[in-house]
Every structure is written in structure tokens, then in C-alpha cells.
C-alpha positions as CSV (number, residue, x, y, z in Angstrom):
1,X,-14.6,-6.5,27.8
2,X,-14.5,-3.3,25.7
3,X,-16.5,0.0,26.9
4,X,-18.3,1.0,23.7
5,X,-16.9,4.3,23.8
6,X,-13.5,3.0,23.3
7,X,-13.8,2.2,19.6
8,X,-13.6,5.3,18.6
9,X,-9.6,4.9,19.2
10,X,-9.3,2.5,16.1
11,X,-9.8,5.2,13.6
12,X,-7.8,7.7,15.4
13,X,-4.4,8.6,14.1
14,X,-2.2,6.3,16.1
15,X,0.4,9.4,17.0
16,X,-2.3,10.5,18.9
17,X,-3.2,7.8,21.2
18,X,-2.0,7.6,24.7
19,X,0.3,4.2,25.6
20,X,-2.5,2.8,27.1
21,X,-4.7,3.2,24.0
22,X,-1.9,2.0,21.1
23,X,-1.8,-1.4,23.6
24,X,-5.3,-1.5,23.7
25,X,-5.1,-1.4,19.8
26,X,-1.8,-3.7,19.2
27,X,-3.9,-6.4,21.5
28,X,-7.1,-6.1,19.3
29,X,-4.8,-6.6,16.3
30,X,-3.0,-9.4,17.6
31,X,-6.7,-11.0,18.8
32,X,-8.1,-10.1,15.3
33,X,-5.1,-11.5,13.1
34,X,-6.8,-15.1,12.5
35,X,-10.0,-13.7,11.8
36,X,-9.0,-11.5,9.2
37,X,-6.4,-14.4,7.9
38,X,-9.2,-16.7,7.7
39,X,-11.4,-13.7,6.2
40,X,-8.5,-13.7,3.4
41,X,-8.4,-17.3,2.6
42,X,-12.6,-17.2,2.5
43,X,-12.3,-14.7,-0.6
44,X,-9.1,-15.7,-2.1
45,X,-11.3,-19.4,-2.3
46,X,-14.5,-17.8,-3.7
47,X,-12.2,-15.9,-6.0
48,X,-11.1,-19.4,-7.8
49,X,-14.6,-21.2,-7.0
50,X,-16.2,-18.3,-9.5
51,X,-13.7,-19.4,-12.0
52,X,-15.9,-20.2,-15.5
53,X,-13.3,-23.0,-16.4
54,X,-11.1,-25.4,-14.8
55,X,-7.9,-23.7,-16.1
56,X,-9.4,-20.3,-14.7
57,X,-9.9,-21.9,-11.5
58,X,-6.1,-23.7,-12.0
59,X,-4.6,-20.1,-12.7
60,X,-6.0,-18.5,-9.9
């Protein structure tokens, strides 16, 4: 589990992490990739399903 204090190394420039930190933050991306794929899809779906008309929806 993640310390709370060690978020703060997200938003840091990632020249200035230490090795240790930059894995920390390649395995968070690697953990996180489906969820933010998923996240994707979610809006790319409630993009289309907002669609007026079925050739809006069809287009998009």
C-alpha cells in the first residue's frame, strides 16, 4: 500500500524523481492503464448515446 505522502511524486517533474520513485510511478501507470481504458470507452459511449439522431449516433 501507498504512504499518503508519496503522491506528491505524480505531479513532480519526472527528471526529478529518484529511480525508486519513476518505478513507483511506471507501476501505478501500468496498474491504472485499464481503468483509464475503460474510463475512455465510458465517455467515447456517452458521447454517441447523447446523439439527437440515429445517423448522429451512427457517425460518431
Amino acid at each position: 500500500m501507498l504512504e499518503p505522502h508519496r503522491r506528491f511524486i505524480l505531479v513532480a517533474r519526472e527528471k526529478d524523481l529518484s529511480k525508486s520513485e519513476q518505478k513507483l510511478v511506471d507501476k501505478l501507470r501500468r496498474i491504472n492503464e485499464p481503468i483509464h481504458t475503460a474510463m475512455l470507452l465510458v465517455e467515447y459511449f456517452h458521447k454517441a448515446l447523447d446523439k439527437k439522431t440515429i445517423k448522429g449516433f451512427e457517425r460518431r
